[in-house]
RODO-2510 file (C-alpha; in nm, 4 decimals, decimal comma):
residues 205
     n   res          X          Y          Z
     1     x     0,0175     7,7412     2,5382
     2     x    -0,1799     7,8707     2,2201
     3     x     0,0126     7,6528     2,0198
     4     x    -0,1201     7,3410     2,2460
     5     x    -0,4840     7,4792     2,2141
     6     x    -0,4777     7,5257     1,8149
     7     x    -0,4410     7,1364     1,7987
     8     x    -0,7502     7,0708     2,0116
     9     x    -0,9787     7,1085     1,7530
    10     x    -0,8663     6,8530     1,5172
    11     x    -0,7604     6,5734     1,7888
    12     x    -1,1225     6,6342     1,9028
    13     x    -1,2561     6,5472     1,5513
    14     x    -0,9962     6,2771     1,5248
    15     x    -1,1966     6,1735     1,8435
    16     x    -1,5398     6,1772     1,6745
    17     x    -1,4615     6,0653     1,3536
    18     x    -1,3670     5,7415     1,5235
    19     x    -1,6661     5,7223     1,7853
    20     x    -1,9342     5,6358     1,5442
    21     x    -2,3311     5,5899     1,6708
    22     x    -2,2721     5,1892     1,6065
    23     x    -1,9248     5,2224     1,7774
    24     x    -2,0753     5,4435     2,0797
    25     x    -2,4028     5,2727     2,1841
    26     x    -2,2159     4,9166     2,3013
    27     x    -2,0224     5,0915     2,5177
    28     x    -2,3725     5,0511     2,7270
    29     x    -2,3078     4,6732     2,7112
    30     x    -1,9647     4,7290     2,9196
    31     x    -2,1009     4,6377     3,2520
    32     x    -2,3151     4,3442     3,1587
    33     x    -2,3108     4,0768     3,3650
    34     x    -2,1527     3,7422     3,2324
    35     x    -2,4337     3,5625     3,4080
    36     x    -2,6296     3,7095     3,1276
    37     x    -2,4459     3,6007     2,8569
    38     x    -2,4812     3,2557     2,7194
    39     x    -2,5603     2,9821     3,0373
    40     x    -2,2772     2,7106     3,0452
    41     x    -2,5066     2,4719     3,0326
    42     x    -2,5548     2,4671     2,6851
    43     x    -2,2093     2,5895     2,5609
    44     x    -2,0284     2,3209     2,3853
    45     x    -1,7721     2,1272     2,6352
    46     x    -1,4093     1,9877     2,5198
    47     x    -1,5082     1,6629     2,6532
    48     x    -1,8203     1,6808     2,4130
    49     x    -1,6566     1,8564     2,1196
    50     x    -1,3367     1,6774     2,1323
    51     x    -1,0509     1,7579     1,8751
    52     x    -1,0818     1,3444     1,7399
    53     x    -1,4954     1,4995     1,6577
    54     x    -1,3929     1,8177     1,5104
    55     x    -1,1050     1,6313     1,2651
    56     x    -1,4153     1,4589     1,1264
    57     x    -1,5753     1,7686     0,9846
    58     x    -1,2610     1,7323     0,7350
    59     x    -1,3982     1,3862     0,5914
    60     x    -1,7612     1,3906     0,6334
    61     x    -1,8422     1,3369     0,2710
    62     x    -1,6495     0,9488     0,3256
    63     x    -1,8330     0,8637     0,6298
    64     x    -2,1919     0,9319     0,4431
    65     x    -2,1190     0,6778     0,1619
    66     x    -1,9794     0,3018     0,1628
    67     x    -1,8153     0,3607    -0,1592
    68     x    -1,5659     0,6333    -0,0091
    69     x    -1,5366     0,4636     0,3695
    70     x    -1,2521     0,2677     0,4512
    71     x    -1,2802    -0,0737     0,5441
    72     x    -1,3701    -0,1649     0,9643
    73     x    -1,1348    -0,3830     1,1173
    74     x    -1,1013    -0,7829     0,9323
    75     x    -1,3280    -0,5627     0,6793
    76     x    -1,1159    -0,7072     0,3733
    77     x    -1,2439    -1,0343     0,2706
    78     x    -1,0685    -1,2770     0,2543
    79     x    -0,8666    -1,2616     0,5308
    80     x    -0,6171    -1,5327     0,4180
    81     x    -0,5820    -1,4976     0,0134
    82     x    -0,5658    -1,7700    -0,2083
    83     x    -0,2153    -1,8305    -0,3278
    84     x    -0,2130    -1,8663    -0,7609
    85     x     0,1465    -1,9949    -0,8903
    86     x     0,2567    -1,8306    -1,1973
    87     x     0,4231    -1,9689    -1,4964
    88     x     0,7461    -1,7527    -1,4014
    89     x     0,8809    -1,5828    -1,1098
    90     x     0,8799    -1,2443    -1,3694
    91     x     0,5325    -1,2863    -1,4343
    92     x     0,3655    -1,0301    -1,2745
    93     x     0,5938    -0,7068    -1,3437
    94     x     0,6886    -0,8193    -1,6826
    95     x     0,3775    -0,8715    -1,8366
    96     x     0,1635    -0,6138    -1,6173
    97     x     0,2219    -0,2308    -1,6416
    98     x     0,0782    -0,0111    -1,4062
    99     x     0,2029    -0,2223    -1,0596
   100     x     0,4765    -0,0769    -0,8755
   101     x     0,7503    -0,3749    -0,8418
   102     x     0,9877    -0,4212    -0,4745
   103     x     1,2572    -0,6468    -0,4312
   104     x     1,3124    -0,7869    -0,0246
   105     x     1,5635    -0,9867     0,0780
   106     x     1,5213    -0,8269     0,4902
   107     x     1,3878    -1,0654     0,7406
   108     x     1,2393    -0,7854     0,9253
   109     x     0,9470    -0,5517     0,7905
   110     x     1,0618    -0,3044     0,5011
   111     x     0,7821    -0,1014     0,3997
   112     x     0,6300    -0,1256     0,0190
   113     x     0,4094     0,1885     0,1005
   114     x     0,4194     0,3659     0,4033
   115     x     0,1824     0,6945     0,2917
   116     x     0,0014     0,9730     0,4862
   117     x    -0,2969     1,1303     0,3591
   118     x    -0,6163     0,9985     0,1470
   119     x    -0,6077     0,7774    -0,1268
   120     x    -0,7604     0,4127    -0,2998
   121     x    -0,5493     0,1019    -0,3121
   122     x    -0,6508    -0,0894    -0,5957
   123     x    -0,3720    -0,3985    -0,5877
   124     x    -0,1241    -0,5503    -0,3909
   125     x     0,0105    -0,9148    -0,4311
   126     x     0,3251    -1,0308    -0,2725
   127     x     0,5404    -1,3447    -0,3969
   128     x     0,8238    -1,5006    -0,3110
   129     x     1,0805    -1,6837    -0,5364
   130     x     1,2196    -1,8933    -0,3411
   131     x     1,1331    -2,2683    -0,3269
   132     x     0,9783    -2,3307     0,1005
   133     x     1,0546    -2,0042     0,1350
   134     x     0,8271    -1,7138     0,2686
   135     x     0,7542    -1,3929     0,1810
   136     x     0,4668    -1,1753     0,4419
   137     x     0,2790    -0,8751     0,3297
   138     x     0,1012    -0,6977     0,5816
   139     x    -0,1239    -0,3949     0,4802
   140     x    -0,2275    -0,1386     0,7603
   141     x    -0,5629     0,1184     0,6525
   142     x    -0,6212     0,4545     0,8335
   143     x    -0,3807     0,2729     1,1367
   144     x    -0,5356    -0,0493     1,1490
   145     x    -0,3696    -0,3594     1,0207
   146     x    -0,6699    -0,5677     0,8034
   147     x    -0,4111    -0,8152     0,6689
   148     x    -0,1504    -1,0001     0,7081
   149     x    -0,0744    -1,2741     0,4623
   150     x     0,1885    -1,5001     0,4338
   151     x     0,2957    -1,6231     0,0650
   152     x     0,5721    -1,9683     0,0368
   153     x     0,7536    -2,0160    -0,3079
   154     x     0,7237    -2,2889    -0,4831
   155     x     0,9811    -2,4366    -0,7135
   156     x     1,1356    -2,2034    -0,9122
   157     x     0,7603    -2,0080    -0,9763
   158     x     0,6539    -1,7688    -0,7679
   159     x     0,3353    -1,7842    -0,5615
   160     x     0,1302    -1,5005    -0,5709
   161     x    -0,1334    -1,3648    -0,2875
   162     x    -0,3466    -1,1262    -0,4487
   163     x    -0,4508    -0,8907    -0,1507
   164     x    -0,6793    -0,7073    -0,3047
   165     x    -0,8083    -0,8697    -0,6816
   166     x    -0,6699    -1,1642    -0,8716
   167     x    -0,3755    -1,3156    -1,0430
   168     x    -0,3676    -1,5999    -1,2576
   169     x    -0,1121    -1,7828    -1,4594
   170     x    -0,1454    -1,5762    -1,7579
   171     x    -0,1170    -1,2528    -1,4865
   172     x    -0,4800    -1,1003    -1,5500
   173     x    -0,5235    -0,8749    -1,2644
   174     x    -0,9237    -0,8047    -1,1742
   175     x    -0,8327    -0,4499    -0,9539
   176     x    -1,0589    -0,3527    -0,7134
   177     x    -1,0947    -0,0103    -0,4456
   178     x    -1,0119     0,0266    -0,1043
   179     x    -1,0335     0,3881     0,0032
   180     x    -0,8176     0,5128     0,3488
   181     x    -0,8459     0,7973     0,5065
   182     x    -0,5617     0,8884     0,6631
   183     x    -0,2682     0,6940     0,5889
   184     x    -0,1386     0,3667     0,4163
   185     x     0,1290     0,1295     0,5026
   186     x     0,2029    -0,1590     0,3244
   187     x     0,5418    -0,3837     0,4598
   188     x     0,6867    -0,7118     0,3582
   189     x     0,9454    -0,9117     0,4722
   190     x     1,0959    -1,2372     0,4126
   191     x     1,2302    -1,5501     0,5740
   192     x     1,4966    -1,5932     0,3190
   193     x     1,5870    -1,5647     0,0015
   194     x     1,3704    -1,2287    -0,2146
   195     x     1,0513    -1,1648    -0,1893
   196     x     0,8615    -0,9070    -0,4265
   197     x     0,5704    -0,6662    -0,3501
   198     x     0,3418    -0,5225    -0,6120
   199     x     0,1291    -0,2331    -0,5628
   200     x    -0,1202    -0,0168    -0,7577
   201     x    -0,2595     0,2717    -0,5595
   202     x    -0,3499     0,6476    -0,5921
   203     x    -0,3204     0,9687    -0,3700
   204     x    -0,6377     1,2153    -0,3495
   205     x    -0,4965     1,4657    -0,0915
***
């Protein structure tokens, strides 16, 4: 019995030592009544502060700038690029470096680019080599498709649709920007014969 009463000293300071002033004077705040806390009223609902609004507070430096939003839907003008035939089918990835170069011969979509997370395409042309033939690039921003362009070879050039900047028969390419947010998908297909995709882009995160 002594034995158990010799160790009551130090669990009671044990006790103390961890029962500070701060630690001691909420315990009057126990019983409060959760009527007094905060109303409802004006605490923040899920069907106000949804998880689609909360995501945003990740990009809200490239919703308070044009420069660094991506395109609305049909945002990419034109719509329906101009077709430029080239002096050779090679044209474009032989005498350009910098563009990432894909060979399609599927008649079904095969994607150029299919990327998630935030970047800037700069260029992306499609051709096809085949004379009557046709070659269809369709580019997809942040999940919504702003073109789809159809490109038909002629002769044994290539045409060229320049989906975002220009190509002409000496292949000068005038790049331009289009940011996305949150993903990038670029796909081609063909309806026979090869058709070639060329892409410039760059990853931020």
């Amino acid at each position: 019995m002594i034995e158990v009463l010799l160790g009551v000293p130090a669990k009671v300071k044990t006790l103390v030592d961890r029962l500070t002033a701060t630690r001691a004077a909420r315990l009057d705040y126990l019983d409060a009544a959760i009527s007094s806390r905060a109303p409802a009223s004006t605490a923040a609902s899920n069907a106000v502060w949804t998880d689609p609004r909360a995501a945003k507070l990740d990009t809200v430096a490239l919703e308070t700038t044009p420069l660094l939003a991506a395109p609305k839907v049909a945002g990419l003008i034109p719509q329906a690029p101009t077709a430029v035939t080239l002096s050779a089918t090679t044209d474009v990835y032989t005498k350009n470096s910098g563009l990432e170069h894909l060979a399609v011969t599927s008649t079904s979509y095969v994607n150029a680019v299919n990327y998630t997370g935030k970047g800037v395409l700069e260029f992306a042309a499609a051709q096809h080599d085949t004379n009557s033939m046709t070659t269809t690039m369709k580019i997809t921003i942040d999940g919504v498709s702003n073109i789809e362009a159809p490109v038909v070879g002629s002769g044994f050039t290539g045409t060229v649709a320049a989906m975002v900047g220009v190509i002409n028969s000496s292949a000068q390419v005038s790049l331009a920007a289009i940011p996305f947010k949150t993903s990038l998908k670029i796909e081609v297909k063909v309806t026979a014969g090869t058709g070639r995709s060329f892409i410039k882009y760059r990853k931020v995160a």
